[in-house]
N, C-alpha and C positions, 0 to 999 in steps of 0.2 A: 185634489179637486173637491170641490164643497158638495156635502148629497142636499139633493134635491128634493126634500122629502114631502113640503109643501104645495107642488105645483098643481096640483088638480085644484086646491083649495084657493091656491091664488086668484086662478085663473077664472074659478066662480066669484070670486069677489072680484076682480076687474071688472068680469061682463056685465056684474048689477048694475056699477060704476058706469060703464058704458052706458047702458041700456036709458040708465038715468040721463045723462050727458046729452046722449042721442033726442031722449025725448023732448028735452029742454030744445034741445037745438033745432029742434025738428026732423028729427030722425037720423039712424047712424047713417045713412049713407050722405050727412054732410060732411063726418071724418074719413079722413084717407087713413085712420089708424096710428097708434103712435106705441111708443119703443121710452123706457128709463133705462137710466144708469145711475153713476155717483156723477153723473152731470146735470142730473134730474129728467124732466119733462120733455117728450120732442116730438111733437104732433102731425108727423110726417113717417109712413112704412113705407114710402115708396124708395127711397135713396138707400136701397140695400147697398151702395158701395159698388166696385168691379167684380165681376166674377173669379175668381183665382184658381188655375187649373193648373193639375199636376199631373205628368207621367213618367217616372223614370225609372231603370231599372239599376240592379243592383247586383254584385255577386258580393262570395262568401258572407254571407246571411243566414242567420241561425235563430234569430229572435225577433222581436215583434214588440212593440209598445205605442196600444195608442190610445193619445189624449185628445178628446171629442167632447164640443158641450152640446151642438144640435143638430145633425145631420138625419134626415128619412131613415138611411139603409146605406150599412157596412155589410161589404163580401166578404169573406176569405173563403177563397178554393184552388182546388190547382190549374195549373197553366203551365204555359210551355216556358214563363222565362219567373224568374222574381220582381216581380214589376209592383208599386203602386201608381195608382191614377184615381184621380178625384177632383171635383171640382166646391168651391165653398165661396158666397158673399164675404166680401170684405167687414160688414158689419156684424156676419154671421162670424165670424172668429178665423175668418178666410181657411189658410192652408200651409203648411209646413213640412218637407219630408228630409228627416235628415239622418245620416248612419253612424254611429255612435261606436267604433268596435265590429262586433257582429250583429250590431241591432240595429233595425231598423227603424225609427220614430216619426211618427206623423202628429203635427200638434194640429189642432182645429180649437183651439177656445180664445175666450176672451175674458179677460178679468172683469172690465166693469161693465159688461153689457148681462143685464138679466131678466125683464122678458119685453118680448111685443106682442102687442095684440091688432089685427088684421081683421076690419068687420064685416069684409071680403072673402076671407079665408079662414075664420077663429080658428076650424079643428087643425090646424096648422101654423099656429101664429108662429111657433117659434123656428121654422122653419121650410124649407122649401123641398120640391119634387129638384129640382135642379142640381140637390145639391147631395154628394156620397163619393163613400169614397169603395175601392174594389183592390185588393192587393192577391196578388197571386203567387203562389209555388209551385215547382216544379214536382210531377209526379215520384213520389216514396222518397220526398225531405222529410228531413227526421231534422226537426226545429227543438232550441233549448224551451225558451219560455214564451209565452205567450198573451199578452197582458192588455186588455181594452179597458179603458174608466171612459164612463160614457155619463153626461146628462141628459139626454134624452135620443131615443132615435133606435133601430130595429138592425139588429145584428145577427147574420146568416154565416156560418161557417161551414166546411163539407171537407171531407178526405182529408183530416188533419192527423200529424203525427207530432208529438213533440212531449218534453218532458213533463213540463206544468201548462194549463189554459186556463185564464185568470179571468173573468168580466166582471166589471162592475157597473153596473145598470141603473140608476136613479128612476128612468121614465119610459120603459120601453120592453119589445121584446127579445128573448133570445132563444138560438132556435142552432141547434149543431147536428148532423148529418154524419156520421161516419167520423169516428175521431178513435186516436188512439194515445193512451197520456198516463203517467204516473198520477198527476191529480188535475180532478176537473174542478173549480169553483167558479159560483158562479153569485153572487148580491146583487141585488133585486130589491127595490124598492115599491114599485109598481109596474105591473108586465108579466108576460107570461115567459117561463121558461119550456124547452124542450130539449131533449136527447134522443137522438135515435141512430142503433148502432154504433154503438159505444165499448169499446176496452177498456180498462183503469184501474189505478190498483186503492184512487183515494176518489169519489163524487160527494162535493159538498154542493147544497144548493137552500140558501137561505132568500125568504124569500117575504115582504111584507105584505103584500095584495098582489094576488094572482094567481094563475096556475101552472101545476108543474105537471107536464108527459114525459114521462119515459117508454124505452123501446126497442125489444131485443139490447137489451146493454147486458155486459157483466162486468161485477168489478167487486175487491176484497172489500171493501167499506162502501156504504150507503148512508149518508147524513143528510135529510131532509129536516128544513126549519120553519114552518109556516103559520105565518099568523092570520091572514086570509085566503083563503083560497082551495082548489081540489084537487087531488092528488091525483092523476090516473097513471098506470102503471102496468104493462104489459109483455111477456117474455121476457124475464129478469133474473139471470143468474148472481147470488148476491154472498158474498164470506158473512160478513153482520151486515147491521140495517138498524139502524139509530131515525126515527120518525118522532118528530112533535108536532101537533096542529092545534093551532086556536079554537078554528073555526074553518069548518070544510069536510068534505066526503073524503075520505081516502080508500081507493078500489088497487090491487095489485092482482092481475088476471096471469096465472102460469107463473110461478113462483117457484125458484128452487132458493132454498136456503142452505149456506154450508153451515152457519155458525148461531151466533147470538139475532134474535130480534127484537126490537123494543118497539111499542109504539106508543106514542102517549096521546091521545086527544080529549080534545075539550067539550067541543061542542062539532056533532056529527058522524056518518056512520061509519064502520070500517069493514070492509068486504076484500077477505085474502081468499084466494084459489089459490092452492100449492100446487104442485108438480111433482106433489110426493106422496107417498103413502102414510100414514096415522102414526103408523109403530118406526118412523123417521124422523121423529120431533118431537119433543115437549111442546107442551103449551100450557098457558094459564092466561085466562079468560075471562076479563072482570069488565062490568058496563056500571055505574052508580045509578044509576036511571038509564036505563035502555035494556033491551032483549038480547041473549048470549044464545046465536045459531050452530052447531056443529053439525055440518053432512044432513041438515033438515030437520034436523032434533034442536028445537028451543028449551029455552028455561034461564036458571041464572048463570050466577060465574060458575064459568068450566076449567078442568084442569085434567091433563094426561104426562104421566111420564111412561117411557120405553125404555126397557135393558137395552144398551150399547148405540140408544140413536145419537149422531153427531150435531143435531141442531134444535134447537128453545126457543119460543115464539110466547112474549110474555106482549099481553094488550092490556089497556086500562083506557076505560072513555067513562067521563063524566057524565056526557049527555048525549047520548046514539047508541044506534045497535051496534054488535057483530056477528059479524057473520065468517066460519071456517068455513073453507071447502076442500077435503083432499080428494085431487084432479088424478093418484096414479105417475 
């Protein structure tokens, strides 16, 4: 599936286009909104096509794969049978669910449709309230892999277990509940991410505009990639912890580290609260421009080593303060 990395930017240049168009014509509410493709031009949003609804269920089911280019809001949680159900326009890239082995696949796209705009509905052009899909598992499935590529549209998952949980996100956001996985990833284009209670033993979560929450999670790696957006971070049991940020705050509140820390940022501040005592960690403490706080004590770059501690917290920021805090 193609990322969609332009779509804010698009879609502010349509509406100038519009805006123009409208005023010539004497105002947009003489278009009913119009839709391209590689067929061109089509000056009509009303002929969304038939609705296409799906519900069926499925056994021996182990995996998950879905491909989506515009839909509001994807469920996943548990239930009493392994069921999808959804509903999608025809023009919208309709609906598909088919079982492959042990996997189940849901297609929702459409090759040559790319965007419409509605002067009715803009903050929704590319899509509808009508339209999602919900698939459910049965309480403590232990799923192989888990794989969503989405173009746009808001993805909720809750009480998941399974080996790998994959999203790929161009325009939207993502938001998981309870999950239990060998590795979480997650790319993000635009959108906010969240975890909360979480086990794992890999959380990657790369992200280009937006924010990422975590919460009560633990897991042996921590890989955060951020080129816009803030970090917040809360009751984090963590083995390493690999952090990079453009541009953004980064706050981890209740932090226990077993292992390596890195964090590298650019532009903005950094504010750690451990959950451990001083003589449990190294650290080295560098700002190029900005204020270095330890336990209320400023000044510049700081550094501590400890006989026998098992974990290293190494920061470096361009342009922002930091700030330690050991919480005990």
């Amino acid at each position: 599936m193609k990322k969609i990395t332009l779509i804010p930017i698009i879609i502010i240049i349509i509406g100038v286009c519009l805006a123009l168009a409208g005023f010539a014509g004497g105002g947009l509410g003489v278009l009913k909104g119009f839709w391209f493709d590689r067929g061109g031009f089509h000056l009509s949003n009303s002929d969304r096509g038939a609705l296409v609804k799906v519900d069926e269920m499925y056994d021996g089911c182990s995996s998950i794969e879905l491909n989506v280019d515009f839909i509001d809001k994807i469920t996943l949680k548990e239930g009493d049978d392994f069921r999808v159900r959804g509903q999608n326009y025809e023009r919208f890239g309709g609906m598909k669910v088919e079982k492959a082995g042990s996997t189940v696949i849901v297609n929702s796209t459409r090759e040559d449709r790319w965007l419409s705009i509605d002067p009715d509905n803009w903050h929704r052009s590319w899509t509808s309230n009508d339209c999602w899909i919900e698939i459910t598992y049965p309480a403590g499935s232990n799923l192989d892999v888990v794989t969503a590529n989405l173009s746009a549209g808001r993805i909720n998952i809750s009480d998941i277990d399974c080996g790998m949980l994959m999203i790929n996100n161009d325009f939207g956001d993502v938001e998981v509940n309870g999950a239990k996985a060998d590795d979480i990833t997650f790319n993000l284009s635009a959108g906010n991410a969240k975890i909360k209670s979480a086990l794992a033993k890999m959380i990657d979560i790369s992200n280009d505009f937006g924010k990422v929450s975590l919460e009560s999670t633990t897991a042996d790696r921590l890989t955060l990639k951020i080129s816009s957006g803030d970090v917040s971070a809360d009751t984090l049991n963590l083995g390493d912890m690999f952090v990079k940020s453009d541009f953004g705050s980064v706050k981890f509140e209740r932090l226990v580290l077993g292992g390596r820390g890195d964090i590298e940022m650019s532009a903005g501040d950094v504010n750690i609260g451990l959950s451990m005592s001083e003589n449990e960690v190294d650290y080295d403490l560098h700002a190029e421009l900005g204020r270095v706080t330890v336990d209320g004590k400023s000044g510049g770059s700081k550094s501590h080593t400890s006989d026998g501690s098992g974990a290293s917290l190494m920061i470096n920021s361009d342009f922002g303060a930091i700030t330690l805090r050991f919480l005990g």
